[in-house]
N, C-alpha and C positions, 0 to 999 in steps of 0.2 A: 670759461675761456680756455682752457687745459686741454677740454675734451675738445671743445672746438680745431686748437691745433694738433692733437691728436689725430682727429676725422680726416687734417687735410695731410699729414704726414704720410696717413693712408694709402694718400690718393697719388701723392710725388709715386713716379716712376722710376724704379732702383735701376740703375746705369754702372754695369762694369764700366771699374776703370783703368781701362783699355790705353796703352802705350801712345803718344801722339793724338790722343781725342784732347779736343778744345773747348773748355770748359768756361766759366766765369762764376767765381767767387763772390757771391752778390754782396756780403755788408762791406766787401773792401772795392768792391770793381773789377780785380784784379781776373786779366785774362790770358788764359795761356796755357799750352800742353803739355800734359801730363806725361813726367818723366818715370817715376817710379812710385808704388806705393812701401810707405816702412812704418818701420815700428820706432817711437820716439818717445821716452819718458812715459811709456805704458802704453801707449793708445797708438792707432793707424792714424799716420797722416799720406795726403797725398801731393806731392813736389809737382810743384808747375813749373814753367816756363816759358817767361812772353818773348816778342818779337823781337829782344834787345839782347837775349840770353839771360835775362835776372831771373831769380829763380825765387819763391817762394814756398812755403809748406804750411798747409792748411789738414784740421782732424780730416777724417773719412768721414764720410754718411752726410747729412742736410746743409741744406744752405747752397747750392751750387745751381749754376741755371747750364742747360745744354741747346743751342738751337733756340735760343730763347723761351723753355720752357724747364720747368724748375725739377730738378733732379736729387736723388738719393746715392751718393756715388758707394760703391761698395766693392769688394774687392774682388778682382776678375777670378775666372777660375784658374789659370795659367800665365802667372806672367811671363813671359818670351823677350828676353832682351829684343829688339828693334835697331837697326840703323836710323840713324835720325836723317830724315828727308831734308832739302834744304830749295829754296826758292830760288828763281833766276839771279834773285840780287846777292846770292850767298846767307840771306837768311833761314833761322829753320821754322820748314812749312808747317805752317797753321792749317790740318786739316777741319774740312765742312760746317768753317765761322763763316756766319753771314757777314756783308759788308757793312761796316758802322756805318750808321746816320754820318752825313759831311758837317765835320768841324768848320767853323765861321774860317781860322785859318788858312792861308791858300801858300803854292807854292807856285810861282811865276819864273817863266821861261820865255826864251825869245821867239819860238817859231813854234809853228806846228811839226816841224820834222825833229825840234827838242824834245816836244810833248809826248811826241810816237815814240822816242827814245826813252824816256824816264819810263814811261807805261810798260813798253817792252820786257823791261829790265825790273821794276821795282813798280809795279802796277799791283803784285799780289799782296805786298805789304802797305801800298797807300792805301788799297779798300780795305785791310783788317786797320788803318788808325784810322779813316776817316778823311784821307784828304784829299784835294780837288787839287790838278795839275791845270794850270789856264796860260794859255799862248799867249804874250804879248804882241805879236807883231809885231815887234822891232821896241830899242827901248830908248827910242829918244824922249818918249812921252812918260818916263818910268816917274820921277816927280811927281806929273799931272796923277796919272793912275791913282798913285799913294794919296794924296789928297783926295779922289775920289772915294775910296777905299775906308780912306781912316783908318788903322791900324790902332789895335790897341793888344793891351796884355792878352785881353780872347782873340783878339782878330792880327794874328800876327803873322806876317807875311816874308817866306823866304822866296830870292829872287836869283836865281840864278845865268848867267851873262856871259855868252862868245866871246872870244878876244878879252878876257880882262887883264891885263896887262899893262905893266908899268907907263903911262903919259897914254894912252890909247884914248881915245871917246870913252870906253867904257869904262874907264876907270874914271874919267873925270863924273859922270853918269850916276856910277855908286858911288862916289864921294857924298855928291850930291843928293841922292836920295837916303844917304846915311843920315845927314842934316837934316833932314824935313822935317816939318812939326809930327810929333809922336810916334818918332821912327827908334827914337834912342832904347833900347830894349827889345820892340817890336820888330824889329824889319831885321833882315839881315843881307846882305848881297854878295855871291860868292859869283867865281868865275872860273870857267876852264882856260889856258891858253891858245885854244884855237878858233880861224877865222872864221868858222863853221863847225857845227856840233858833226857832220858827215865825219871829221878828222879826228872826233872824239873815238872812232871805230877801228878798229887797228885794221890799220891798211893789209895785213897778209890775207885778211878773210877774203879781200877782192884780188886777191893776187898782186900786193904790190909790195916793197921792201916797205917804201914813205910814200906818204902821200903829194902829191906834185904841186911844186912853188907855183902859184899861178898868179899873173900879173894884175895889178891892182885895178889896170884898166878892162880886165874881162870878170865876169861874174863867174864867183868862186866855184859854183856847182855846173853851171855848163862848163868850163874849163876843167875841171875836174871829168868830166864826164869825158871831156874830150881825149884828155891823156890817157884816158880807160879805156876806148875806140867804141864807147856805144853811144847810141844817139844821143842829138843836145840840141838840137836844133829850134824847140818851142818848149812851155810848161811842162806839155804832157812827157815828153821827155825827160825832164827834168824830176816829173811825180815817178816813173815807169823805175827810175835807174835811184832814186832815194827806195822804195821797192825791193830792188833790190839786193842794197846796199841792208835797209834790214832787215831783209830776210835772213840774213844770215848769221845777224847777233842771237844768242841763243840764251847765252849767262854774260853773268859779270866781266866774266875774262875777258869776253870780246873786245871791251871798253880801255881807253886806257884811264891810267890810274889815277890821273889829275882831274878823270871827270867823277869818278867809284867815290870821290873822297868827299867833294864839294856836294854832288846828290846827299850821301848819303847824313852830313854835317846838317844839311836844309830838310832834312826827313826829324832830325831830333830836334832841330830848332822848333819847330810848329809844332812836335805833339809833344810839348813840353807843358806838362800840368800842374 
């Protein structure tokens, strides 16, 4: 047996380890980039760093998978301090991980122009945990869903909601689906306070101080479009001018802060193991 794992020790592929490569620690799972190689109580360890900034130190040499194939990490020839890179969301970038298999877990939003938003902004760190961002269409049915759904300790669902706000629909909504059967633990539902996730965008990036009071009798996004002076006239309109509204989110900053907080609280709720 000795020689056996001997023959295959052989055969593992010795991988400098290189500043910011993404690795995984296979008897603990543990994933994430490599900070520094040192010397600790006699022997080389190598210091990770996953998506959350926690940081762990494992020996040098076997036992590490790379690209999902099993590696020999060894020590580069040059270590060169590095800047650390960091992802749209303000996280730091996990370079050339593949995207985990999708966690049973989901995070649920109200529209499709939420979804394009969370993706935008924190789409590089859902595909390194695993998880599915899925539209609700509106959440009067948010209840219904969860029942459908069934939430449990693996299948746990954050939900994120426009306008949540003190006596709003949507707050009676998450009350409501706070209650459900097998929600207590499992679900969570947080909210921004604006009437549309479009205001979740800091209005300077389209040229405005604030974004415009618009009366409850016109729909929020062509009235908005309108105070903008671009067309609003049909869908397409409406698809043309969300467009280009994010076009122009780029990072985190973009966002304001009421929304950075509630994403980022429904990103550790679900990949909580």
């Amino acid at each position: 047996m000795d020689q056996r794992r001997s023959a295959q020790r052989r055969e593992v592929t010795a991988l400098p380890a290189e500043r910011d490569l993404v690795v995984e620690e296979t008897a603990t799972g543990w994933t994430g980039a490599i900070l520094s190689v040192e010397a600790s109580g006699g022997v080389q360890v190598v210091v990770l760093e996953d998506r959350h900034g926690r940081v762990r130190s494992f020996p040098l040499g076997y036992g590490f998978e790379y690209e999902g194939r099993p590696v020999e990490l060894v020590l580069p020839s040059v270590q060169q301090p590095a800047r650390t890179q960091r992802t749209a969301s303000g996280s730091v970038a996990v370079h050339n991980a593949p995207a985990r298999v999708a966690r049973a877990s989901r995070i649920w939003v109200e529209g499709t122009h939420d979804a394009e938003l969370v993706e935008k902004v924190w789409g590089e760190d859902l595909r390194l945990e695993g998880i599915v961002v899925e539209p609700l269409h509106g959440a009067d049915d948010l209840v219904g869903a969860l029942q459908t759904f069934q939430p449990s300790a693996q299948r746990r669902v954050g939900v994120l909601l426009d306008h949540l706000v003190t006596n709003s629909k949507e707050s009676r909504i998450a009350a409501e689906a706070m209650r459900s059967p097998g929600a207590a633990g499992n679900v969570l539902v947080l909210g921004h306070p604006y009437v549309d996730v479009w205001q979740a965008v800091k209005p300077q990036l389209v040229g405005l101080h604030r974004w415009p009071d618009i009366p409850r009798s016109v729909d929020i996004k062509v009235g908005t479009l309108q105070a903008l002076g671009w067309p609003h006239s049909n869908q397409r309109d409406v698809a043309r001018g969300w467009k280009q509204i994010l076009g122009r989110v780029t990072t985190y900053a973009d966002l304001e802060p009421s929304l950075l907080g509630r994403v980022e609280e429904l990103i550790d709720f679900v990949t909580v193991e």
